[in-house]
N, CA, C and O atoms as a GROMACS GRO file, in nm:
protein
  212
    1UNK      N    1 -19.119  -3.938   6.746
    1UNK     CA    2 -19.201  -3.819   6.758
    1UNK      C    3 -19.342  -3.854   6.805
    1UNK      O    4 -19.401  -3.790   6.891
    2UNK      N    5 -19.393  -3.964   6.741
    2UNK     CA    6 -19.509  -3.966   6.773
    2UNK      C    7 -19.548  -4.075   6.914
    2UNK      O    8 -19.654  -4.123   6.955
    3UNK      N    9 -19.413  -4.082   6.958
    3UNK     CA   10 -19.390  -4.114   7.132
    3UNK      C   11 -19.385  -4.031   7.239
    3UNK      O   12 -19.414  -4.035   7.359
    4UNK      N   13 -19.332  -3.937   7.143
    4UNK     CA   14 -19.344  -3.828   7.313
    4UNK      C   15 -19.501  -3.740   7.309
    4UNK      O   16 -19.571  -3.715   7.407
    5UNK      N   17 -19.532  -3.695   7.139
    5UNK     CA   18 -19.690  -3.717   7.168
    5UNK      C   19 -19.804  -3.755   7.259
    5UNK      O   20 -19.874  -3.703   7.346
    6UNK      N   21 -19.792  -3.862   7.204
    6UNK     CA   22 -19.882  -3.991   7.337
    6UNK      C   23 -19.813  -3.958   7.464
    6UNK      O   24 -19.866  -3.980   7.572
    7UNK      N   25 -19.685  -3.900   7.452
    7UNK     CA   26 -19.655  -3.894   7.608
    7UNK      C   27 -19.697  -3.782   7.670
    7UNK      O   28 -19.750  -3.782   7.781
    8UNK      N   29 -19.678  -3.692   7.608
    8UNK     CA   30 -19.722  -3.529   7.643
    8UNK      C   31 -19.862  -3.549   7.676
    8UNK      O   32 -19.884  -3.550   7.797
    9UNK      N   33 -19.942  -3.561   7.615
    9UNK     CA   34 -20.063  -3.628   7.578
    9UNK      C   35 -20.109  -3.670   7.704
    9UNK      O   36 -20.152  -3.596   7.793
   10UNK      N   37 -20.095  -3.826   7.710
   10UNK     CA   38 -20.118  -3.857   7.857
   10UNK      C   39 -20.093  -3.745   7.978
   10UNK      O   40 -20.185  -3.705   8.050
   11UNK      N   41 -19.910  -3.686   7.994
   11UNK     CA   42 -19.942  -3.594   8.091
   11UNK      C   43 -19.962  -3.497   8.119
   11UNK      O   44 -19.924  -3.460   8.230
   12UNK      N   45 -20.020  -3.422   8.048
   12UNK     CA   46 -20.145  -3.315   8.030
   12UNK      C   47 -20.290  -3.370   8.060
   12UNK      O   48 -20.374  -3.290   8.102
   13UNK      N   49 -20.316  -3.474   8.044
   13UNK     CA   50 -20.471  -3.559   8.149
   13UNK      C   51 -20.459  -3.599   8.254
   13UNK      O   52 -20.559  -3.622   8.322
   14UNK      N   53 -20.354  -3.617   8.294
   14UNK     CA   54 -20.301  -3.589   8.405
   14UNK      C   55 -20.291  -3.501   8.536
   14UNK      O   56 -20.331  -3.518   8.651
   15UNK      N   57 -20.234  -3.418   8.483
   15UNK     CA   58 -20.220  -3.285   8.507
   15UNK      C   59 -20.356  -3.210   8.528
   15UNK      O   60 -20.363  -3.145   8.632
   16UNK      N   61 -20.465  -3.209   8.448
   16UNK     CA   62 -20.556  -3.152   8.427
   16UNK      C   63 -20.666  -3.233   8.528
   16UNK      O   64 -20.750  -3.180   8.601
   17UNK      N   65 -20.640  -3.372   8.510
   17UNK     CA   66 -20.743  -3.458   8.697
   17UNK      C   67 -20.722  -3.442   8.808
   17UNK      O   68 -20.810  -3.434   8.894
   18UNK      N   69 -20.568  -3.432   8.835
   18UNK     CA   70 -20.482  -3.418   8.977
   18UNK      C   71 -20.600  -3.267   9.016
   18UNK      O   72 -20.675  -3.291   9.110
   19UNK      N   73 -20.610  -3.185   8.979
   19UNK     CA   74 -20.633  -3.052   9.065
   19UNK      C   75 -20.788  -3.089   9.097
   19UNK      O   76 -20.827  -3.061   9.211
   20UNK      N   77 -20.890  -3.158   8.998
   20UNK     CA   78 -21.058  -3.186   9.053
   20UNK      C   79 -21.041  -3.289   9.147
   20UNK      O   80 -21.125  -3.293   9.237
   21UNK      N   81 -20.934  -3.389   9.149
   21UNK     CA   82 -20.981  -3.484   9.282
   21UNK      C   83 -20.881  -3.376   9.414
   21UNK      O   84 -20.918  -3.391   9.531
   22UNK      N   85 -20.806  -3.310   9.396
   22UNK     CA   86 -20.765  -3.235   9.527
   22UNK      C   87 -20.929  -3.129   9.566
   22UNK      O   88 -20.985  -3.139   9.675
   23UNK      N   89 -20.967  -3.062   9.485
   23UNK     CA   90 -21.111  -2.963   9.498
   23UNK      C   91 -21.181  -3.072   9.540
   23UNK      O   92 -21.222  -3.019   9.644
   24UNK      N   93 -21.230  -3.188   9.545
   24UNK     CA   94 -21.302  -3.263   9.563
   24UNK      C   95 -21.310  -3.321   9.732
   24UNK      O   96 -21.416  -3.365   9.776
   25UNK      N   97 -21.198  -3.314   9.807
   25UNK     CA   98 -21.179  -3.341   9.927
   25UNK      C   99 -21.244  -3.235  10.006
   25UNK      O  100 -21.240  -3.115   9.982
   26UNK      N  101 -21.309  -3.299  10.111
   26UNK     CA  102 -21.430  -3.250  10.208
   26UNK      C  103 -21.296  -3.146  10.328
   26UNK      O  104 -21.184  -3.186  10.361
   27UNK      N  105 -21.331  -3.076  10.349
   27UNK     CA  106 -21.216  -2.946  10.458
   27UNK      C  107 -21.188  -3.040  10.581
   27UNK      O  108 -21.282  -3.112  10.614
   28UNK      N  109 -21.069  -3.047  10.653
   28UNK     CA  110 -21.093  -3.098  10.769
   28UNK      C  111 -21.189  -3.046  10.845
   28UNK      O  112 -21.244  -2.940  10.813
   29UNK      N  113 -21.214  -3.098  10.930
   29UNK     CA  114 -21.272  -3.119  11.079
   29UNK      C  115 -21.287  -3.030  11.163
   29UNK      O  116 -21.357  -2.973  11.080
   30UNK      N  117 -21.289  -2.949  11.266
   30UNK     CA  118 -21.220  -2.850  11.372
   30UNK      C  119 -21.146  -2.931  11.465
   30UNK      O  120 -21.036  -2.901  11.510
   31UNK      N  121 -21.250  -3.092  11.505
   31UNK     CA  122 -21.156  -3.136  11.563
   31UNK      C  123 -20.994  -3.252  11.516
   31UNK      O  124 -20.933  -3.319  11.600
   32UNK      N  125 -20.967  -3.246  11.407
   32UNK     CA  126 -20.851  -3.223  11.337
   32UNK      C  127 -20.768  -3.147  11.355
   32UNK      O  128 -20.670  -3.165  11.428
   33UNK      N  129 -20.802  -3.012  11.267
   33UNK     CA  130 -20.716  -2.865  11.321
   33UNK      C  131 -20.694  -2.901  11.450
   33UNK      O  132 -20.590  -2.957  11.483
   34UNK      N  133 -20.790  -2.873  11.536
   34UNK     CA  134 -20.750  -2.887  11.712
   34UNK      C  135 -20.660  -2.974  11.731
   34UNK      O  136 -20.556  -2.946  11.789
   35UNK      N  137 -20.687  -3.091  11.685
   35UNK     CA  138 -20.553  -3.176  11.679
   35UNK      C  139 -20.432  -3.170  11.695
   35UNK      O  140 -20.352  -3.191  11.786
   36UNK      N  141 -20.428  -3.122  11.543
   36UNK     CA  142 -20.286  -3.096  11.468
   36UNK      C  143 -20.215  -2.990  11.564
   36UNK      O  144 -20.104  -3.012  11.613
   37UNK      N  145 -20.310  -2.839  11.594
   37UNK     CA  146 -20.233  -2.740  11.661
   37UNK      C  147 -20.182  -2.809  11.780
   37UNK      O  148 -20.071  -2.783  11.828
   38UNK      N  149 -20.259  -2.894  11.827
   38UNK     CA  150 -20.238  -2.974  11.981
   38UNK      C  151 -20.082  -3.022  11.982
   38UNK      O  152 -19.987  -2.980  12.047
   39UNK      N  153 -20.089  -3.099  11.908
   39UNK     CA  154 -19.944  -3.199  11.877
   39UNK      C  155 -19.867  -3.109  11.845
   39UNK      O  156 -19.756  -3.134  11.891
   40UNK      N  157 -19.872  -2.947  11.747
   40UNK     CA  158 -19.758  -2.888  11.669
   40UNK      C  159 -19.703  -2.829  11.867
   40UNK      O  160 -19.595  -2.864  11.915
   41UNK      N  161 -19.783  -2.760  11.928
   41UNK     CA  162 -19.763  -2.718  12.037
   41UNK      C  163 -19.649  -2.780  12.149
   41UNK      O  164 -19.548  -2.727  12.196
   42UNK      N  165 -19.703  -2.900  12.168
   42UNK     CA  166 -19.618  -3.026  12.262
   42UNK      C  167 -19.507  -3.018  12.229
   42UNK      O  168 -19.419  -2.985  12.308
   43UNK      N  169 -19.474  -3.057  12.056
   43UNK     CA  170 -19.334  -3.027  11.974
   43UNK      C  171 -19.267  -2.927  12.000
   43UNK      O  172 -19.152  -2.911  12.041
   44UNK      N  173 -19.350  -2.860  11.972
   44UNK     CA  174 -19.247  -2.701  12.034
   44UNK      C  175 -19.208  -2.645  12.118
   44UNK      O  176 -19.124  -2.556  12.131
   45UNK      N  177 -19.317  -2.732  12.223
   45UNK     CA  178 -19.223  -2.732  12.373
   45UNK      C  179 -19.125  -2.780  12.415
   45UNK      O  180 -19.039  -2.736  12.491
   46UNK      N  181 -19.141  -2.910  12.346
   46UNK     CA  182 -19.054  -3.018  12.363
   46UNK      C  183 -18.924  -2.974  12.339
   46UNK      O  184 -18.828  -2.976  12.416
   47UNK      N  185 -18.932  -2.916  12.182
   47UNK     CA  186 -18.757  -2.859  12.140
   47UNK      C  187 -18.724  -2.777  12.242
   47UNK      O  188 -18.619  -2.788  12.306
   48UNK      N  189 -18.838  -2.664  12.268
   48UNK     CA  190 -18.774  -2.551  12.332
   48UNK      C  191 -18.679  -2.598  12.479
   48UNK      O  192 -18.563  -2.569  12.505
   49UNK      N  193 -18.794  -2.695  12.574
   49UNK     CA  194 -18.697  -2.770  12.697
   49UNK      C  195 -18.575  -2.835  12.632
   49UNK      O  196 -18.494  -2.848  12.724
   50UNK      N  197 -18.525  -2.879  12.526
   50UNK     CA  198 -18.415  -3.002  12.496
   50UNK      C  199 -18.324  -2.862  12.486
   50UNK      O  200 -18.212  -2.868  12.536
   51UNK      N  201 -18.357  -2.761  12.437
   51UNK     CA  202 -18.269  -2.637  12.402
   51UNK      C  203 -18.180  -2.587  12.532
   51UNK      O  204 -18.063  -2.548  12.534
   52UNK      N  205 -18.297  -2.603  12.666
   52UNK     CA  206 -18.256  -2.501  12.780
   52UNK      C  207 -18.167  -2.596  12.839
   52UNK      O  208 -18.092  -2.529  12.910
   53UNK      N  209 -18.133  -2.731  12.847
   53UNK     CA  210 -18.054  -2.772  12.887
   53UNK      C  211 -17.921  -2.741  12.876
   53UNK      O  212 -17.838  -2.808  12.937
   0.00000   0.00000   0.00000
C-alpha cells in the first residue's frame, strides 16, 4: 500500500510539471509555419500526381 502511494505520488508531480514546461516554450517562428505549410503543400501534391497515374 504504501508503494503505490509513493507511486501515485510521484505521478501526480509529474503530471502537474509536464503542462509548465509545455506553457513555457517560446511560439514558433512565421518562418517555421511558412515552412511547415511549404513542405505539407509539396506532399500533397506529390500524393495527388502518384494518384493520377
Amino acid at each position: 500500500m504504501r508503494r503505490l502511494t509513493i507511486f501515485m505520488l510521484t505521478v501526480m508531480m509529474l503530471v502537474l510539471a509536464v503542462p509548465s514546461l509545455a506553457f513555457a516554450q517560446d511560439a514558433p517562428s512565421t518562418a517555421d509555419l511558412s515552412l511547415a505549410m511549404d513542405t505539407m503543400w509539396v506532399v500533397i501534391a506529390a500524393v495527388l500526381v502518384l494518384f493520377m497515374q
